[in-house]
N, C-alpha and C positions, 0 to 999 in steps of 0.2 A: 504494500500500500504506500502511495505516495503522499508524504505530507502537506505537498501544495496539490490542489483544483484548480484553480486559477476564476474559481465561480466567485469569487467575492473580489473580482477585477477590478469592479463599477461600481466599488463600493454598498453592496449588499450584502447579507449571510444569511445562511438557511437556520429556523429554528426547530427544535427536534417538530416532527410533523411536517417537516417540507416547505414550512410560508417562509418565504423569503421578505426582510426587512434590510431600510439601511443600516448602517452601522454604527454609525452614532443611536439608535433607537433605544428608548429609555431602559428596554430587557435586556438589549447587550452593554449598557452603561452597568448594569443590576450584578448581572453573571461574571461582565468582565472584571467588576472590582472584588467580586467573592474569591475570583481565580487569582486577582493580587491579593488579598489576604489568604490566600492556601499558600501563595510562594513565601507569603512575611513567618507564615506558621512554621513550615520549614527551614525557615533561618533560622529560628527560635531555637526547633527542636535539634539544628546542629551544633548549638551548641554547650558549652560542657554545663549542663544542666544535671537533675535528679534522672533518676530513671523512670518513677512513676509521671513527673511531667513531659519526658518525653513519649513515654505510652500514652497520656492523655492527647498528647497535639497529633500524634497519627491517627487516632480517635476522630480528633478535629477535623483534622485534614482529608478523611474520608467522609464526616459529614458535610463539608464544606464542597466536596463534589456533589455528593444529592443536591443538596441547597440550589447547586449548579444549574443540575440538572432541571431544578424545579422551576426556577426561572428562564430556563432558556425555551421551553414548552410551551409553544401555541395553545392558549387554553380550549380555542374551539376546535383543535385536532387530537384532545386529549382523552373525550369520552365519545363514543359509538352513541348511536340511536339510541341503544338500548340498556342504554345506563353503564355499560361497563367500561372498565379503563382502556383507550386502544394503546396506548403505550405504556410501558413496562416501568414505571419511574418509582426508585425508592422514597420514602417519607422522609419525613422528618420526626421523632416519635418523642411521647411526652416525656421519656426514659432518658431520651439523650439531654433533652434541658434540665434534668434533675440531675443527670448524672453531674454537667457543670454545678448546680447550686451544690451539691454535695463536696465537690471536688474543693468550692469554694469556701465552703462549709472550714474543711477539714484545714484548711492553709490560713485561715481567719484565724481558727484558734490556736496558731503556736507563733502569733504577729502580735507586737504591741496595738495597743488602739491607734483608731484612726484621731485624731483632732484638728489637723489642718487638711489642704489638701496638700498634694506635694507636687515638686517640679521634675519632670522626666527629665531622667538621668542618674548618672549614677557609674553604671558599667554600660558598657555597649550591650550586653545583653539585655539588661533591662529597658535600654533605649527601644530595642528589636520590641519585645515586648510594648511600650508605649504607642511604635509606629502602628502596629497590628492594631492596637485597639482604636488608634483614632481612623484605617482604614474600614475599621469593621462598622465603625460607627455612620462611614461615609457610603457602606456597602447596606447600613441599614434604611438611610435615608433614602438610597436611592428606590431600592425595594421597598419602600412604606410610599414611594410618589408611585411606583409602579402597581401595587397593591390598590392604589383608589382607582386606577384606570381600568387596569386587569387580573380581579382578586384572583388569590392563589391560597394555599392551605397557610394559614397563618401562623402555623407553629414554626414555618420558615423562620416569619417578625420576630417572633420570641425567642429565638434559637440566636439570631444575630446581636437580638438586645441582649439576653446573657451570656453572651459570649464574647461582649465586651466587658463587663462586669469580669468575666473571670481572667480574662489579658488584665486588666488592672491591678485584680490581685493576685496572680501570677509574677508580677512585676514585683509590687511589695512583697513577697516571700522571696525571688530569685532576689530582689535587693539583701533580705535578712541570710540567706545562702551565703552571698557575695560580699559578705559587711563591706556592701558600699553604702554610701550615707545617702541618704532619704532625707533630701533639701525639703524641709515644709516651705508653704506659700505663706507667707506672712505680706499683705500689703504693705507697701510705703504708706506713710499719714504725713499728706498736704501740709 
């Protein structure tokens, strides 16, 4: 198989079901930025990290293709007449967004308290961490514009909003890992 078509010449690309849209269109603005946060996960998970955080971001990283998936789907090529699925598309399941609360659960409690917010940075890892979360964030906006146009299962929404929650606190534990220091926000006063 070859990795170029040359079908997306003119600036169009096929979505799973065959409709071709251009490429700037707000689904592949949605999928395309899930697919940079899979590649931001990936840096994450190369580096020298715990081993249970790195089992979690290939976790990720495989929900993060569903996710994919689920946005890049024509929604009116998606069910038959007759109620049923015509293409094969994994979910997104209430399991995997507990899974993160949990995960986040478990990394809370061996962190001091939060009181301020803090300023990204730290280690480069944690930066990586910080990048991920403010793409996921951009990855969720985008999908929550594309969600009013052309709803989709919405445990997607929910799957990217806490999934940014748990790169945040990912970050403050590989910071407590890393004892790098955890600059809080303290405003300047005028």
């Amino acid at each position: 198989m070859k990795v170029y078509t040359k079908t997306g010449d003119k600036g169009t690309t096929a979505l799973f079901g065959g409709t071709r849209v251009p490429k700037h269109h707000i689904r592949i603005d949605s999928y395309g930025t899930v697919d940079e946060l899979n590649s931001y996960i990936g840096l994450i998970r190369d580096q020298e990290i715990d081993p249970r955080s790195k089992e979690i971001s290939i976790h990720i990283q495989d929900r993060l293709f569903t996710l994919g998936a689920i946005l890049a789907t024509d929604p009116e090529k998606m069910i038959l007449k007759n109620g049923k699925e015509r293409l094969n598309i994994p979910k997104i399941s209430e399991e995997n967004i507990e899974l993160l609360e949990k995960e986040m659960d478990i990394m809370n409690d061996s962190l001091p308290p939060m009181t301020h917010f803090v300023l990204p940075g730290g280690h480069t890892t944690v930066s990586y961490c910080h990048i991920a979360r403010c793409v996921c964030r951009r990855a969720e906006r985008l999908a929550s514009a594309l969600f009013e146009i052309e709803p989709f299962d919405d445990r997607a929404l929910k799957y990217l909003n806490r999934l940014s929650d748990y790169l945040f606190v990912l970050a403050r534990k590989l910071s407590h890992d890393l004892q790098a220091e955890e600059v809080k926000w303290v405003p300047e006063k005028l």
